[in-house]
C-alpha positions as CSV (number, residue, x, y, z in Angstrom):
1,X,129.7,71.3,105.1
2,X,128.5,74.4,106.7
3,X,125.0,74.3,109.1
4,X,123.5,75.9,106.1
5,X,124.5,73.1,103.7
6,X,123.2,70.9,106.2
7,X,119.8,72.4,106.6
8,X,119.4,72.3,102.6
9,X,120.4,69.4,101.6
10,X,118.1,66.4,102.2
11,X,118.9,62.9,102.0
12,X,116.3,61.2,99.7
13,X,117.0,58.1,97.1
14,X,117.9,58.8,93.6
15,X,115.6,57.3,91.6
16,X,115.8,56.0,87.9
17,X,115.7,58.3,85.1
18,X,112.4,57.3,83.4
19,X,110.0,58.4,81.0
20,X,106.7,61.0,81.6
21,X,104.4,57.8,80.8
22,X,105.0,55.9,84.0
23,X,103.0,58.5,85.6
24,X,99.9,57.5,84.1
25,X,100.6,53.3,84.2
26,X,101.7,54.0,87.9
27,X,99.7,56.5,90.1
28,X,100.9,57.3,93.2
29,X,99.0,58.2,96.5
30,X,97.8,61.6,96.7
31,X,100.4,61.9,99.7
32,X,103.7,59.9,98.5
33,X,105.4,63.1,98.4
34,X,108.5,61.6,99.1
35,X,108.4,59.5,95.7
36,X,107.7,63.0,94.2
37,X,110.9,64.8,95.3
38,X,112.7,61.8,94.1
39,X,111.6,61.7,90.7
40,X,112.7,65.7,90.4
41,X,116.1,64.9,92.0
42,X,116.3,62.3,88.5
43,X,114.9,64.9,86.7
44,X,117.4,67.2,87.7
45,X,119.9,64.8,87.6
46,X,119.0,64.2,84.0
47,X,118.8,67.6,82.9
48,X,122.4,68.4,84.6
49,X,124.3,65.0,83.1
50,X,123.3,66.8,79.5
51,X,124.8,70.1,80.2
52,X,128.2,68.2,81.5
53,X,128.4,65.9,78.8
54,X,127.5,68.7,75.8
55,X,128.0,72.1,77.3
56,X,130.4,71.7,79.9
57,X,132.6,74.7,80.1
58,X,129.5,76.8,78.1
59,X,127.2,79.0,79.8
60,X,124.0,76.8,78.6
61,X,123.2,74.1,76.9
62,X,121.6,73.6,73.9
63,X,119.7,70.4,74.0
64,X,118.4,69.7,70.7
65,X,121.7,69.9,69.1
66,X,123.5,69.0,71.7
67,X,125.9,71.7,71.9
68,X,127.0,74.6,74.5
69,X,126.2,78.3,74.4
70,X,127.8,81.7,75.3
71,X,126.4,84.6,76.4
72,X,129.5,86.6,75.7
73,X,132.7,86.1,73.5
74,X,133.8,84.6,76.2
75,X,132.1,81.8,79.2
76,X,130.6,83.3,82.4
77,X,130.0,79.9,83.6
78,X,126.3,81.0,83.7
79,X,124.6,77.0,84.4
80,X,127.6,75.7,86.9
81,X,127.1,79.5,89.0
82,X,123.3,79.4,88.5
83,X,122.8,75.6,89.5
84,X,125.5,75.0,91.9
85,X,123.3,75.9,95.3
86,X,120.3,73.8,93.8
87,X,123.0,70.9,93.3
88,X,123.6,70.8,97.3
89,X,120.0,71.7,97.8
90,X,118.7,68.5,96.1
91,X,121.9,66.3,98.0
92,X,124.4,66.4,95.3
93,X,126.9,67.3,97.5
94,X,129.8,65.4,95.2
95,X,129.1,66.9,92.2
96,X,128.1,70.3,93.7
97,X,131.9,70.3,95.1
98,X,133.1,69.3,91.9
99,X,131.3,72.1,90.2
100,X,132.5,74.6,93.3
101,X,136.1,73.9,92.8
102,X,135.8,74.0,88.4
103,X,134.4,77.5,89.3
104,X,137.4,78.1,91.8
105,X,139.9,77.6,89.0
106,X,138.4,78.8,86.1
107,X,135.9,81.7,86.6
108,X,137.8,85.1,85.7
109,X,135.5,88.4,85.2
110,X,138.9,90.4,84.5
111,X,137.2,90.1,80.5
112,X,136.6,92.9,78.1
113,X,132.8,92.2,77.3
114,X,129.6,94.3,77.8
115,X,126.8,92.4,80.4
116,X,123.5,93.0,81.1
117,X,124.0,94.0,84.8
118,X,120.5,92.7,85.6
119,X,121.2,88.9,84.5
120,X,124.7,88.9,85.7
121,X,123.4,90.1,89.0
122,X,120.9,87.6,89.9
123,X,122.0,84.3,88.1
124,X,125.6,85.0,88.7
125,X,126.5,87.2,91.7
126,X,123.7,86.1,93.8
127,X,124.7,82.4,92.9
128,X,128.3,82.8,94.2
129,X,127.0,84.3,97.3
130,X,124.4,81.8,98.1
131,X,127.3,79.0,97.1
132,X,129.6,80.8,99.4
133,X,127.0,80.8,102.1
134,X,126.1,77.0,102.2
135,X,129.6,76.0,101.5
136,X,131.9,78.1,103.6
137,X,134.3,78.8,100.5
138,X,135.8,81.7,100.7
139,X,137.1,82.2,97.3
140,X,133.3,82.5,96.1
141,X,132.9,85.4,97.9
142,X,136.3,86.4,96.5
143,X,135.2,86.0,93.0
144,X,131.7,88.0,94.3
145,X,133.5,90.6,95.6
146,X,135.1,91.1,92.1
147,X,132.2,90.5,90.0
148,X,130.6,92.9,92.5
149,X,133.0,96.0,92.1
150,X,133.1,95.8,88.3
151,X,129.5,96.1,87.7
152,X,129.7,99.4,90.1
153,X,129.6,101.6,87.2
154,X,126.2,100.2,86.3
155,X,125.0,103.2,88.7
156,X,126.5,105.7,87.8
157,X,124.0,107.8,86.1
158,X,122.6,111.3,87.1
159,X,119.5,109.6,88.5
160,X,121.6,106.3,90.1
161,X,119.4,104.0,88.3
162,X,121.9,101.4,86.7
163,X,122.6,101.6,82.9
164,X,121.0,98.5,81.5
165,X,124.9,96.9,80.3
166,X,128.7,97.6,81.7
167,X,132.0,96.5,80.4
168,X,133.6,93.9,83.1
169,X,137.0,95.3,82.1
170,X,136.5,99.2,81.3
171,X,133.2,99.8,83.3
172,X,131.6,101.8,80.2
173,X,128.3,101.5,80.0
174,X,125.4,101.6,77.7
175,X,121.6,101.3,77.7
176,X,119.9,104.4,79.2
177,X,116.4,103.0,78.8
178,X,115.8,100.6,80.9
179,X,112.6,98.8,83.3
180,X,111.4,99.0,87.1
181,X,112.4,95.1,87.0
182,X,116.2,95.8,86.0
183,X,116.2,98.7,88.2
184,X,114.9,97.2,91.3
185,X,115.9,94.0,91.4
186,X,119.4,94.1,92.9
187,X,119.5,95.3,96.2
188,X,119.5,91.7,97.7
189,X,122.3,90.6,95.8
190,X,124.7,93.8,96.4
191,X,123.1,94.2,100.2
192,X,124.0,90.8,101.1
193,X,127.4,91.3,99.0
194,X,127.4,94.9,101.3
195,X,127.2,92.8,104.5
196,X,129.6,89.8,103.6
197,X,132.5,92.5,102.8
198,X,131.4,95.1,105.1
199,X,131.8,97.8,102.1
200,X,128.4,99.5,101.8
201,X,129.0,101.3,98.7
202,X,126.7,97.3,97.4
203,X,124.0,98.4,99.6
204,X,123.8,102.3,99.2
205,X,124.1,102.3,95.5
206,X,121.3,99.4,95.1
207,X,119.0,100.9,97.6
208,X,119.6,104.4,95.7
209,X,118.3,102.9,92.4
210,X,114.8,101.8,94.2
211,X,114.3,104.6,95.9
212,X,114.6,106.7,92.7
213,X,112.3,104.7,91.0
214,X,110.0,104.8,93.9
215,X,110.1,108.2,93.8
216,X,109.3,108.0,90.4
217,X,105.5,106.6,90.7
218,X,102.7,108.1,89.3
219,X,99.9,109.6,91.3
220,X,97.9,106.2,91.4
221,X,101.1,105.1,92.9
222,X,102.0,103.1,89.7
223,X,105.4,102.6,88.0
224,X,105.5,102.5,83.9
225,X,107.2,99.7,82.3
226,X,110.4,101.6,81.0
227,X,112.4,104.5,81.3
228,X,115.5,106.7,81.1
229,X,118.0,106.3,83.5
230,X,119.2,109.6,82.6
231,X,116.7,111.6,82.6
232,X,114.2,109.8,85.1
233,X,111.3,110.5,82.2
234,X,109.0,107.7,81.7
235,X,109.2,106.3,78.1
236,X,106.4,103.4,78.8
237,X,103.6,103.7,81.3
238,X,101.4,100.8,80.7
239,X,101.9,99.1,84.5
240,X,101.6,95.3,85.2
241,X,103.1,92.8,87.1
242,X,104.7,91.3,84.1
243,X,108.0,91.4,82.3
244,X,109.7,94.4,82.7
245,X,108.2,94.9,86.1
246,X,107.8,91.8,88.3
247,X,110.6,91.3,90.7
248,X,110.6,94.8,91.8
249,X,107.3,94.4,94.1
250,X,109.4,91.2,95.1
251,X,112.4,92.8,95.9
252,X,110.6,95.3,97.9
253,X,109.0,93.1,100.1
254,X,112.5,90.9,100.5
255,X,115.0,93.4,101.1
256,X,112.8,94.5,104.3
257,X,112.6,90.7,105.2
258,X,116.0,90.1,104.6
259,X,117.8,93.4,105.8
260,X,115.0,94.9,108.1
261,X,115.2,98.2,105.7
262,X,112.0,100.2,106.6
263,X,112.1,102.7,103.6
264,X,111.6,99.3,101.5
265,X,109.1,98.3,104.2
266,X,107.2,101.7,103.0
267,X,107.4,100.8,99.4
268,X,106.2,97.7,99.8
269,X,103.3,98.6,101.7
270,X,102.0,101.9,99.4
271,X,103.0,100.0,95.8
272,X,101.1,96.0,97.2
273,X,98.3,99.1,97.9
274,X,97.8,100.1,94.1
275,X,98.3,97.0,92.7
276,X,95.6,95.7,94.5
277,X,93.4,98.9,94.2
278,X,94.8,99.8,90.1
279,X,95.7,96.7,88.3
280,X,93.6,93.4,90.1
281,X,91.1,92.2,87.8
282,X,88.0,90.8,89.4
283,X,86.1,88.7,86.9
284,X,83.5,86.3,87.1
285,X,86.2,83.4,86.5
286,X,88.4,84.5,89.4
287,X,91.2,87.2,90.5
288,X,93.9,88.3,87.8
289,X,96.3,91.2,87.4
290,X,95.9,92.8,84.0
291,X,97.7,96.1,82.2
292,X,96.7,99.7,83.3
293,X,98.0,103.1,82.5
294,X,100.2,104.2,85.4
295,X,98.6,107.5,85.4
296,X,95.1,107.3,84.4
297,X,94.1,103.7,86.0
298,X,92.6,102.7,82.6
299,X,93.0,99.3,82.0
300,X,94.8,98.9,78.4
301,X,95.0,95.1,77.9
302,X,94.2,91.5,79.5
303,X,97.2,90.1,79.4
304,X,98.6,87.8,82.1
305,X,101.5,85.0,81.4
306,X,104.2,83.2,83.1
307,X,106.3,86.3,84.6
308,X,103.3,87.2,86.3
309,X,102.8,84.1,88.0
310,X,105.2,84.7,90.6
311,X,103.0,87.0,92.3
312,X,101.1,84.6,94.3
313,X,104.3,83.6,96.2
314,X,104.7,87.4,96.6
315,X,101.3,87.7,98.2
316,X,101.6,84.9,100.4
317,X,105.2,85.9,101.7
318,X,103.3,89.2,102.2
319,X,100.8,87.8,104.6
320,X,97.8,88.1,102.2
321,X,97.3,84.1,101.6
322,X,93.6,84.5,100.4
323,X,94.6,86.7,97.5
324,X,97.0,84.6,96.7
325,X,95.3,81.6,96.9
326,X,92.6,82.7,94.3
327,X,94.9,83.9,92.0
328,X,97.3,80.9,91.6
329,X,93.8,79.3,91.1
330,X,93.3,81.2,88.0
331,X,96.9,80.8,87.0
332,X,96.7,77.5,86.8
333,X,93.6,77.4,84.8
334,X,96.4,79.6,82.5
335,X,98.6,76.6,82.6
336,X,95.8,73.8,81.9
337,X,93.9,75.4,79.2
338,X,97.1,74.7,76.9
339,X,98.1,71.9,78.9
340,X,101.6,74.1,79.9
341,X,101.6,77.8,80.3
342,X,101.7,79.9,77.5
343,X,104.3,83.5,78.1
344,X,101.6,85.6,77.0
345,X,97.6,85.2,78.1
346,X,94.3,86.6,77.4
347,X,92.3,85.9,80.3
348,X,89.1,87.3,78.5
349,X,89.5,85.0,75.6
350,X,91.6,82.7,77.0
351,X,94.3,82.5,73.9
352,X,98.0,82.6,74.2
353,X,99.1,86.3,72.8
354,X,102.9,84.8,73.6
355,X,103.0,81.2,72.6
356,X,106.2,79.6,73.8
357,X,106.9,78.3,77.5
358,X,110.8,79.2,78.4
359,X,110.8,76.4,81.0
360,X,110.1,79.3,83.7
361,X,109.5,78.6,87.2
362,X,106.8,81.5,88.6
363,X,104.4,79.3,88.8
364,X,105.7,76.5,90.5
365,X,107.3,79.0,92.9
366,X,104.3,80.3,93.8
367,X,102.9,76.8,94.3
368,X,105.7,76.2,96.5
369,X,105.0,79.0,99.0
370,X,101.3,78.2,99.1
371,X,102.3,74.7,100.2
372,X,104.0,76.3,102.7
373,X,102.0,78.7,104.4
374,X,98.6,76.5,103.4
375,X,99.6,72.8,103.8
376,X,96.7,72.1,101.6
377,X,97.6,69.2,99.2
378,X,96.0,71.7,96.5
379,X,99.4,72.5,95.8
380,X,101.1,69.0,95.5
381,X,98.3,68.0,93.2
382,X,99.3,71.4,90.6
383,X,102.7,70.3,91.5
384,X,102.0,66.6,90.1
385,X,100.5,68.4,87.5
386,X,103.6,70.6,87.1
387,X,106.2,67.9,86.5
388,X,103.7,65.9,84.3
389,X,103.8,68.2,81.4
390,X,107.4,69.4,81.9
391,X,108.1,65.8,81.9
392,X,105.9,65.3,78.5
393,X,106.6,68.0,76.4
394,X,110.1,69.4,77.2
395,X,112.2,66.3,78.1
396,X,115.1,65.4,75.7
397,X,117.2,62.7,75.7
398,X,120.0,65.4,76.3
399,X,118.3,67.7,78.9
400,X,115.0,70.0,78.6
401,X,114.2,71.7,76.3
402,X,111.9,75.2,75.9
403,X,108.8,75.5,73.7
404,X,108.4,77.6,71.0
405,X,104.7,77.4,71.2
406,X,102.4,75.3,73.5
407,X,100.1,75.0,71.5
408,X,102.6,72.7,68.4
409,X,104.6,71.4,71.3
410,X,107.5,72.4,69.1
411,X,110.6,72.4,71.0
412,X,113.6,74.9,71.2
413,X,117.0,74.4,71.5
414,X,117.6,75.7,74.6
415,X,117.9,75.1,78.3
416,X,118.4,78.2,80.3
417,X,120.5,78.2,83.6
418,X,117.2,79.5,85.4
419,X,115.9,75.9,84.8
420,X,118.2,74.2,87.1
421,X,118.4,77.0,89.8
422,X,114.7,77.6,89.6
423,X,112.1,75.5,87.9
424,X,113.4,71.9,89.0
425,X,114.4,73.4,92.5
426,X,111.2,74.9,93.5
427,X,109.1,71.5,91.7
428,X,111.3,69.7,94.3
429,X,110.7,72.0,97.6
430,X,107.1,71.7,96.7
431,X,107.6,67.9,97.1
432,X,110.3,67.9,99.8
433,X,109.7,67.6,103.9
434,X,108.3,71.3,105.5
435,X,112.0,71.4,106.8
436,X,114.1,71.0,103.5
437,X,114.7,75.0,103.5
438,X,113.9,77.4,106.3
439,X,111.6,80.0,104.8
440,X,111.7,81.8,108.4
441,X,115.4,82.2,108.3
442,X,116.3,82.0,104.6
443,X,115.2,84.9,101.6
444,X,115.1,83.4,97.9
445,X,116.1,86.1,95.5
446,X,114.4,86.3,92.4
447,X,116.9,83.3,90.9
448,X,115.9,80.9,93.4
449,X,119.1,81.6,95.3
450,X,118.6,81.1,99.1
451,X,120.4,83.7,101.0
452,X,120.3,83.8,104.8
453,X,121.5,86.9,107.2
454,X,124.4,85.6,108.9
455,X,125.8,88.8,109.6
């Protein structure tokens, strides 16, 4: 294994695959930490046994009815891709070879279909290239390399924002109106794809999408949560930090991190500015980011949910720990007032707008990086917290499952790929030794996918 692979994966004890109720017959000391991290590698030893034995071959599994899923007519290999760098992160270095080598052999983009070049982009390209990176296999990058030139066309629009979906086979593409979030959010896959290959075409088309929509800004220095791609018109201003939005403040602050790009340096710095000054929230009950309109500043709606918890870790990686700290504080009080986090909040009357829970991972992320920077066991305690519920209302005999509504507890049949690369890998950093991932030297994409500038 590669000095990467060696630096992520930590040797700790599988544990049992129990149920959520030992946790209240047998507490643990506040700093067995250790025991922790063990209990997720189960978990996510659990939760990948189900997609082997029911969806292997699928691109996700389907828990309740035990079953595999496609995104396409035909399998992108979404889960294997998506999971297989957590599956050497957490020690599974047997199956994660396993997995490597089915990919090898089997993974073919050379399809007629029509993606979404925003999913395929983080779960799948930026998987391969942080698989190829711990690994040292040189057909991933191969198969990134492809995957990479094929979704190309994506950007070719008058503005150079992407089209929202492009044929793998033909390169048509389709979907003019699309979101700051789809927009922004590729530059550190195609920029690390950029350096791996040495073919900037990755980089310079990526890095022409954000500074287009950068450009594109209101006067309060605020983007809108949709627009045309053609005509560079705004068709939505409310502005958030929510769906739709979200990962383009974070990949503004990682590309400079991770490439040492000043013009995203810039970006960052005048858009973390209006956030702060536009869209915070101060209340009596603590800091939270609502919904404004981009151009006037008038606040439309108090709505927070699970996208928007990422933004703590975002602050934090930023430098501004305080902020962060009081707003995870008040995102958490989001996840306990239904006993899991809701999609959609109302922090003024404090009801779910968006009842389900997708099994997403913001907010353990952002738990995760306050751990880090912090060292206060604040964080292991949300974490215990964290794996408590998961463990109680979305564990299946077959995986986990997501929540149609937090406040039944009734379950869906689904378990998305970001589970595995995301949710169970960030619960288990939160537990794992200060030294189980570099955050000095390695940049998480908005997947969870550690990628680290070797070139």
């Amino acid at each position: 294994m590669s000095r990467l692979a060696s630096l992520l994966c930590c040797a700790l004890a599988l544990g049992c695959s129990r149920g959520p109720e030992r946790i209240a017959e047998r507490p643990v000391p506040r700093d067995d930490r250790a025991a922790r991290a063990a209990e997720v590698r189960a978990e996510l030893r659990h939760a990948w046994d189900g997609y082997v034995r029911y969806a292997w071959g699928h691109d996700e599994l389907r828990p309740l009815t035990r079953a595999g899923r496609d995104w396409y007519a035909h399998t992108l290999l979404i889960t294997p891709v998506d999971a297989l760098d957590a599956l050497y992160l957490l020690g599974f270095a047997d199956e994660a070879d396993r997995t490597r080598d089915y990919i090898d052999r089997r993974l073919t983009f050379d399809l007629d279909i029509s993606v979404k070049n925003f999913e395929i982009t983080i779960r799948v390209l930026g998987g391969l290239l942080s698989a190829h990176q711990i690994s040292g296999d040189p057909r991933l990058l191969a198969l990134a390399e492809d995957l990479g030139r094929r979704l190309l066309p994506a950007f070719d629009s008058p503005t150079g924002m992407p089209y929202v979906n492009v044929n793998l086979r033909t390169g048509k593409t389709s979907g003019a109106e699309s979101n700051p979030a789809e927009i922004g959010t590729l530059l550190l896959e195609f920029g690390t794809l950029a350096r791996l290959t040495h073919d900037d075409r990755y980089y310079a088309k990526a890095k022409r999408a954000l500074v287009e929509l950068d450009r594109r800004r209101s006067p309060l220095g605020l983007p809108g949560e949709s627009i045309d791609v053609e005509t560079g018109v705004w068709k939505g201003t409310a502005s958030h930090i929510g769906g739709g939005i979200d990962s383009y403040y974070e990949y503004l602050l990682k590309a400079w991190i991770l490439f040492g790009d000043e013009d995203c340096r810039r970006m960052w710095l005048a858009s973390i500015a209006a956030l702060n000054r536009a869209v915070a929230d101060e209340r009596p009950d603590g800091l939270w980011y609502g919904e404004v309109d981009m151009a006037t500043g008038r606040r439309t709606a108090t709505e927070i949910g699970a996208l928007h918890a990422f933004f703590p870790a975002v602050l934090a990686l930023g430098g501004d720990v305080p902020r962060a700290r009081r707003l995870q504080e008040s995102l958490f009080r989001m996840w306990t007032e239904n006993g899991i986090e809701p999609d959609g909040f109302d922090y003024v009357t404090r009801r779910p707008t968006a009842p389900g829970y997708p099994l997403r991972p913001e907010i353990i992320e952002s738990a995760y990086y306050l751990r880090h920077y912090t060292k206060d066991p604040r964080y292991i305690d949300m974490g215990r917290t964290f794996l408590r519920d998961l463990e109680a209302c979305c564990r299946t005999d077959a995986g986990y499952a997501t929540l149609e509504s937090v406040v039944t507890r009734k379950q869906g049949d689904l378990m998305p790929s970001y589970f595995l690369a995301e949710t169970l890998k960030y619960l288990y950093l939160l537990f794992a030794p200060d030294d189980a991932l570099d955050l000095e030297h390695v940049v998480l994409t908005t997947e969870a996918h550690p990628l680290r500038r070797t070139w």
